[in-house]
MARMARVEX-957297 format. One record per residue (C-alpha): residue number from 0; chain; x, y, z. Coordinates in Angstrom, 3 decimals, m for minus. Example, Ala and Ser with C-alpha at 12.3 -4.5 7.8 and 13.67 -1.06 7.14 Angstrom:
<node><pos>0</pos><unit>A</unit><c1>12.300</c1><c2>m4.500</c2><c3>7.800</c3></node>
<node><pos>1</pos><unit>A</unit><c1>13.670</c1><c2>m1.060</c2><c3>7.140</c3></node>
% end
This chain:
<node><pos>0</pos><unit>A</unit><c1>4.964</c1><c2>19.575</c2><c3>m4.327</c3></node>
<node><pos>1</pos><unit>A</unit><c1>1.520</c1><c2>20.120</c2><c3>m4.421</c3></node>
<node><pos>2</pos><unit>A</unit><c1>m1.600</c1><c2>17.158</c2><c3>m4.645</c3></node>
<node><pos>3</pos><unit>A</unit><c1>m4.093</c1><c2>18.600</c2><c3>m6.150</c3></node>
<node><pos>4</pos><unit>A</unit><c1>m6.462</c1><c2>16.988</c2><c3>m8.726</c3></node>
<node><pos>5</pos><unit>A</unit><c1>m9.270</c1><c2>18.569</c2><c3>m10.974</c3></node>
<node><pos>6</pos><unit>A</unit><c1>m12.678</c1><c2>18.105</c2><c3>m9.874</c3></node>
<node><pos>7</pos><unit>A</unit><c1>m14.580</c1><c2>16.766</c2><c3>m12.774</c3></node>
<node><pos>8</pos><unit>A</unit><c1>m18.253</c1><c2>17.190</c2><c3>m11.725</c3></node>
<node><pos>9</pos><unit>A</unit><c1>m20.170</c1><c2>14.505</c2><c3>m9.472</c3></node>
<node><pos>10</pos><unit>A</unit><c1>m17.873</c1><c2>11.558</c2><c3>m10.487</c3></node>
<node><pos>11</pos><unit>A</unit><c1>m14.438</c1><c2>12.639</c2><c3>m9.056</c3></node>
<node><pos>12</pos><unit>A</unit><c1>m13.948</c1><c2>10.385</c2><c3>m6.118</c3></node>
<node><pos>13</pos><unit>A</unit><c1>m12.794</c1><c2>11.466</c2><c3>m2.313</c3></node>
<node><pos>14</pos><unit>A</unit><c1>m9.401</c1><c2>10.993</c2><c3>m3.717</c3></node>
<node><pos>15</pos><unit>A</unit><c1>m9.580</c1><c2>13.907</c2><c3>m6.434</c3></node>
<node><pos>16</pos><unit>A</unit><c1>m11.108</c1><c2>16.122</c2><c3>m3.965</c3></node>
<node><pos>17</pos><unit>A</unit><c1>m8.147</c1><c2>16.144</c2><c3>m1.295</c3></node>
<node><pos>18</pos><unit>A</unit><c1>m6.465</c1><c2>19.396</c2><c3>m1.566</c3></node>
<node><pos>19</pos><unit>A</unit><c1>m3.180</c1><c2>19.151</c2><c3>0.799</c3></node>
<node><pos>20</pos><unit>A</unit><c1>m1.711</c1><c2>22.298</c2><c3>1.845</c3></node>
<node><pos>21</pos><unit>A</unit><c1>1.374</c1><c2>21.243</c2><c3>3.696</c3></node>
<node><pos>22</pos><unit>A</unit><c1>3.476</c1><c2>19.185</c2><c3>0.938</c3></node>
<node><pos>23</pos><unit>A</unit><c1>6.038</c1><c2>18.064</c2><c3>3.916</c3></node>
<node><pos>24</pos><unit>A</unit><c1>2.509</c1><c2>16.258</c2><c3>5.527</c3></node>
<node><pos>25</pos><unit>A</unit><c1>1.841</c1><c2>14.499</c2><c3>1.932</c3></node>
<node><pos>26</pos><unit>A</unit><c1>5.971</c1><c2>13.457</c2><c3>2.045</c3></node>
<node><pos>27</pos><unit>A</unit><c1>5.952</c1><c2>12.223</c2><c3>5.373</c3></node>
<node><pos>28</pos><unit>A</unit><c1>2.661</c1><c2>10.067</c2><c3>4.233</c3></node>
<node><pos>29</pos><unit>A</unit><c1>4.689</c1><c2>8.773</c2><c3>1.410</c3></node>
<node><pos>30</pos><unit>A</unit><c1>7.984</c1><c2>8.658</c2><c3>2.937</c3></node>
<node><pos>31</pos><unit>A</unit><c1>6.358</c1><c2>6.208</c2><c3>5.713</c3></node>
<node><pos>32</pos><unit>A</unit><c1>5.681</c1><c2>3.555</c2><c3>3.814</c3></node>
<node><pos>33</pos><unit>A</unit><c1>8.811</c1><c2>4.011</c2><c3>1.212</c3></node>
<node><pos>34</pos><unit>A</unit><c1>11.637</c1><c2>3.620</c2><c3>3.910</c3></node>
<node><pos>35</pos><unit>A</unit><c1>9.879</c1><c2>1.287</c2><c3>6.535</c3></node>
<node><pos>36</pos><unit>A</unit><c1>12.431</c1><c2>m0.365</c2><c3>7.705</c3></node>
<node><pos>37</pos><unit>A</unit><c1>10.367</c1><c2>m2.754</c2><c3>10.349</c3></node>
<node><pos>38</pos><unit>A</unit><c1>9.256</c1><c2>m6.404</c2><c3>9.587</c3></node>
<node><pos>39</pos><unit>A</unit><c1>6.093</c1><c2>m5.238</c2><c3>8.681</c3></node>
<node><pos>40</pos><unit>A</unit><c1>6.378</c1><c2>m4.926</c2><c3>4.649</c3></node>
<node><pos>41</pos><unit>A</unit><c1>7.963</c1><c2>m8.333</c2><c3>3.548</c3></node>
<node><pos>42</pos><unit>A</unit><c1>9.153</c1><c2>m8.869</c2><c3>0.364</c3></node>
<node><pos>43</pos><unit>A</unit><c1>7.597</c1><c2>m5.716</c2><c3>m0.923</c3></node>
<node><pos>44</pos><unit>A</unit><c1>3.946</c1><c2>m6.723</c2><c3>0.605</c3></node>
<node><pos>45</pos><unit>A</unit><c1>1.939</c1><c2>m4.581</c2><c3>2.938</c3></node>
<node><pos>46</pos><unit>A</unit><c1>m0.495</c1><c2>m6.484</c2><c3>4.733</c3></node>
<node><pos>47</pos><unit>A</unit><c1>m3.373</c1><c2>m3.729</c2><c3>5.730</c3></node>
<node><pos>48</pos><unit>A</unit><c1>m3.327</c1><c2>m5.135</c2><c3>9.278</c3></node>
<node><pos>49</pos><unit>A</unit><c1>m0.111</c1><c2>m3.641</c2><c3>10.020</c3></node>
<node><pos>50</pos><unit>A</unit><c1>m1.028</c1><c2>0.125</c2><c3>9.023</c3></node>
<node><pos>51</pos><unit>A</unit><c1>m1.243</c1><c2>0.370</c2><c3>12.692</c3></node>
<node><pos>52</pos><unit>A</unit><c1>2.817</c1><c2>m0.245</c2><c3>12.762</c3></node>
<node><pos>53</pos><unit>A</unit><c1>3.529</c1><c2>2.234</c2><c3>10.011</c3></node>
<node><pos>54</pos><unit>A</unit><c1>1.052</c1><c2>5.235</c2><c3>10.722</c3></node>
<node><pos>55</pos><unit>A</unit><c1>0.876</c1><c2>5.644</c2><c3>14.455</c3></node>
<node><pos>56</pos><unit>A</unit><c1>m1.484</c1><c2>7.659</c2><c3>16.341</c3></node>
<node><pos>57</pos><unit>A</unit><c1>m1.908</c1><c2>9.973</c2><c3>17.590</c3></node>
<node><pos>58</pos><unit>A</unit><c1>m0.839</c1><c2>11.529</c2><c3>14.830</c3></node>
<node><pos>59</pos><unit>A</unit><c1>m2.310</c1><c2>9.093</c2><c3>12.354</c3></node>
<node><pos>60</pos><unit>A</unit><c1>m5.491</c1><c2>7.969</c2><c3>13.317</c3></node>
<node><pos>61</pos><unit>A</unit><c1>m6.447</c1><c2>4.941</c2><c3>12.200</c3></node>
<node><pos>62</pos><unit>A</unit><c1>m9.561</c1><c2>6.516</c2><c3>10.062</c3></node>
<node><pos>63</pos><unit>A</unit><c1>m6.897</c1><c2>8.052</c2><c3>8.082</c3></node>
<node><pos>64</pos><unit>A</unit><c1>m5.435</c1><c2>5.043</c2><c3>6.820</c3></node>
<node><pos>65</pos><unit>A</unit><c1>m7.742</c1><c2>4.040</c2><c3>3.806</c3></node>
<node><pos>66</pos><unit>A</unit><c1>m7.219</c1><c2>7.868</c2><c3>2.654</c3></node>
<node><pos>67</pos><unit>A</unit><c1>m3.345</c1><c2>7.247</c2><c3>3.124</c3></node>
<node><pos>68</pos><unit>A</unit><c1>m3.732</c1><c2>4.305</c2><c3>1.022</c3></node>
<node><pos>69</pos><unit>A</unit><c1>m5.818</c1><c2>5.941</c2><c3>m1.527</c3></node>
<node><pos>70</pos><unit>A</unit><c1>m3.161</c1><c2>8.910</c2><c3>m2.174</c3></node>
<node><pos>71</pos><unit>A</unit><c1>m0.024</c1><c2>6.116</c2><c3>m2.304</c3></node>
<node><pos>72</pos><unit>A</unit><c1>m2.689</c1><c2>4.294</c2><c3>m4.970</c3></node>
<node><pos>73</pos><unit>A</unit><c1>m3.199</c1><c2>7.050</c2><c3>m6.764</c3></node>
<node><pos>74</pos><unit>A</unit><c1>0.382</c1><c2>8.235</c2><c3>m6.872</c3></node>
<node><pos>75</pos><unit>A</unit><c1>0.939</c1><c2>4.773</c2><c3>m7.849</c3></node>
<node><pos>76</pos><unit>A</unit><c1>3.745</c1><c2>3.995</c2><c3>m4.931</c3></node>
<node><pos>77</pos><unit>A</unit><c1>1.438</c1><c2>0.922</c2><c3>m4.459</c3></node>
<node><pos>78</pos><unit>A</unit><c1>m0.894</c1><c2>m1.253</c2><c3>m5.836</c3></node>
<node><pos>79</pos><unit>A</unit><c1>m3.796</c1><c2>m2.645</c2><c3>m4.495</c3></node>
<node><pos>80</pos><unit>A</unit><c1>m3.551</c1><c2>m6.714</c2><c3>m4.566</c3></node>
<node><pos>81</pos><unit>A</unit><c1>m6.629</c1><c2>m8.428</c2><c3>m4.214</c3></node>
<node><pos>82</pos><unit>A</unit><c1>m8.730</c1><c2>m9.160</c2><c3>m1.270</c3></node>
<node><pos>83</pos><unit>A</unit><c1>m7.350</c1><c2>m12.519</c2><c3>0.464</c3></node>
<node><pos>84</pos><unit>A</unit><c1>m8.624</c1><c2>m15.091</c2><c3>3.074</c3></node>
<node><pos>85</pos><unit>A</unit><c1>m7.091</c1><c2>m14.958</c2><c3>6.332</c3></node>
<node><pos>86</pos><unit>A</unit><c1>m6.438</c1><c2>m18.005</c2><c3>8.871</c3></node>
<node><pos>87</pos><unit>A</unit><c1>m9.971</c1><c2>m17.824</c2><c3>10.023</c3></node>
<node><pos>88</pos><unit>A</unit><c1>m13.361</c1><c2>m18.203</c2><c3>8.416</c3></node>
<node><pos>89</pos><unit>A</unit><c1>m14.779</c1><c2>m15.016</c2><c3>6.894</c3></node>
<node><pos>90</pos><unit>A</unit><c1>m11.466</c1><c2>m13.470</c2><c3>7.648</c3></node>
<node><pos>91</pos><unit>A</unit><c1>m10.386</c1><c2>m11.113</c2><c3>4.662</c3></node>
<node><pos>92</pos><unit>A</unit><c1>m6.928</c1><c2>m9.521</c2><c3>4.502</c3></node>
<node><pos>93</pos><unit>A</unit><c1>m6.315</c1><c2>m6.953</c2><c3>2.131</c3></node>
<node><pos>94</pos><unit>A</unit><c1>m2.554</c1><c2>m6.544</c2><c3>1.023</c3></node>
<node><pos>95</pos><unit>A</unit><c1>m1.072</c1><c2>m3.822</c2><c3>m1.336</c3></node>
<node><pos>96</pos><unit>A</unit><c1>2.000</c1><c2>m4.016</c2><c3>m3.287</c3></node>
<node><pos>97</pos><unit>A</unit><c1>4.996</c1><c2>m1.351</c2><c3>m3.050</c3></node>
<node><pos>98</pos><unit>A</unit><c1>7.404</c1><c2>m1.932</c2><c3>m5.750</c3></node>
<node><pos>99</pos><unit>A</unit><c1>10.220</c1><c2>m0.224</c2><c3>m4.207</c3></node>
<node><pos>100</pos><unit>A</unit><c1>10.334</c1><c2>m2.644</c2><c3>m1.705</c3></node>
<node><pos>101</pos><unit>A</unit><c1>10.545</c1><c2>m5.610</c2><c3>m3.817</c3></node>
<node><pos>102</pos><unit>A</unit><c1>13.710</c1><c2>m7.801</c2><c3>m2.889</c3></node>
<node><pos>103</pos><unit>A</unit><c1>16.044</c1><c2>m7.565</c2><c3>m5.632</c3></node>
<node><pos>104</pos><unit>A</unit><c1>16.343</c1><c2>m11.562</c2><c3>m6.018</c3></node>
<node><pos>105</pos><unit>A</unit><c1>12.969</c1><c2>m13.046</c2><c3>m7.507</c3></node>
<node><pos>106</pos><unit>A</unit><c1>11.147</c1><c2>m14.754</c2><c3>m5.128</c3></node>
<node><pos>107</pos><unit>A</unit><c1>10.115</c1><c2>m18.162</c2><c3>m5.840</c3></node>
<node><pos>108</pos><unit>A</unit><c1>6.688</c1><c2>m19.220</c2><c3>m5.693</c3></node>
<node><pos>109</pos><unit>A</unit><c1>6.416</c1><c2>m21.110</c2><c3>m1.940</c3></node>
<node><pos>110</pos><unit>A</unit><c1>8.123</c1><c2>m17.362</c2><c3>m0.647</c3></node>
<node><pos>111</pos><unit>A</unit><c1>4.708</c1><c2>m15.661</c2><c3>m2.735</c3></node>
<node><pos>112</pos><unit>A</unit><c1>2.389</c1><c2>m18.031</c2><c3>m1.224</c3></node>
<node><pos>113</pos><unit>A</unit><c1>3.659</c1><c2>m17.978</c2><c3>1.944</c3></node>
<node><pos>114</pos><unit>A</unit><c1>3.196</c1><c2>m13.813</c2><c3>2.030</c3></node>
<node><pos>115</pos><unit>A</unit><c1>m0.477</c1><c2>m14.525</c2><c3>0.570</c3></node>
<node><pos>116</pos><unit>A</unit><c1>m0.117</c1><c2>m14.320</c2><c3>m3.149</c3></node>
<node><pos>117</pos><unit>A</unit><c1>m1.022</c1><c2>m17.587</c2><c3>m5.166</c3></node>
<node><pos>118</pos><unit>A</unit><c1>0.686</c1><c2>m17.034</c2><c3>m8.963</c3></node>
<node><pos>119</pos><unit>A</unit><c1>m1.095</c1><c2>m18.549</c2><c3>m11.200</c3></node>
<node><pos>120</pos><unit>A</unit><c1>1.587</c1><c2>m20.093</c2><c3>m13.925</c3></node>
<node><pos>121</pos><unit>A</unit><c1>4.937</c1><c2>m19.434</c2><c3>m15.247</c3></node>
<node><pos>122</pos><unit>A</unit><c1>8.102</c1><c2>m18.002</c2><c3>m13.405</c3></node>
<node><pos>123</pos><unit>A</unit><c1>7.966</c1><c2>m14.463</c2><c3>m11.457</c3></node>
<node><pos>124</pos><unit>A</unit><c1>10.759</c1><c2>m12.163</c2><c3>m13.058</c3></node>
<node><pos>125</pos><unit>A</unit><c1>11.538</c1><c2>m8.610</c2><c3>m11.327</c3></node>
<node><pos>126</pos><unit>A</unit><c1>12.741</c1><c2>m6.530</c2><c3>m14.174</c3></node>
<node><pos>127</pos><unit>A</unit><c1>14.707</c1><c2>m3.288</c2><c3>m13.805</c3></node>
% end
């Protein structure tokens, strides 16, 4: 497997321009976040905070992680969810979403505000 995207002049972002040469490196990346099996994705949510848990140094230094997110985005193993409030004042949490992880029951709406997500109408549904 091979990551490797076509430069398309001065708009390709830092993304496109990664060129990984050791596939296994890309998979363990990937294979991280996939089969975590800590406490640290719930319900299919990865709260950025806890990057620390999932990539450790010093193998994965923690300057890494927003180029770690950026090739799971762009592979489309998760989803960015939008930027949140935390407990304190001026306190933003960013979360993604990693589908795999989903529980197989829906969750009900107090479970998806509890874990930081506020639906906005209508029932959530996981289809197949």
């Amino acid at each position: 497997m091979s990551f490797r995207s076509a430069v398309r002049g001065k708009k390709a972002s830092a993304i496109e321009q990664i060129v990984v040469l050791d596939p296994q490196w890309l998979s363990n990346i990937f294979r991280a976040v996939i089969s975590f099996k800590g406490n640290f994705i719930q319900a299919g949510i990865l709260d950025h905070r806890n990057l620390i848990h999932i990539w450790r140094p010093p193998e994965h230094t923690t300057d890494m992680h927003q180029t770690y997110l950026g090739l799971l985005e762009k592979t489309e193993i998760t989803f960015p969810m939008r930027r949140l409030y935390g407990t304190k004042a001026n306190d933003l949490v960013e979360k993604s979403l990693v589908p795999s992880l989903l529980p197989d029951e829906s969750p009900s709406h107090a479970e998806l505000e509890k874990l930081g997500w506020k639906p906005k109408s209508g029932t959530v549904r996981r289809l197949p």
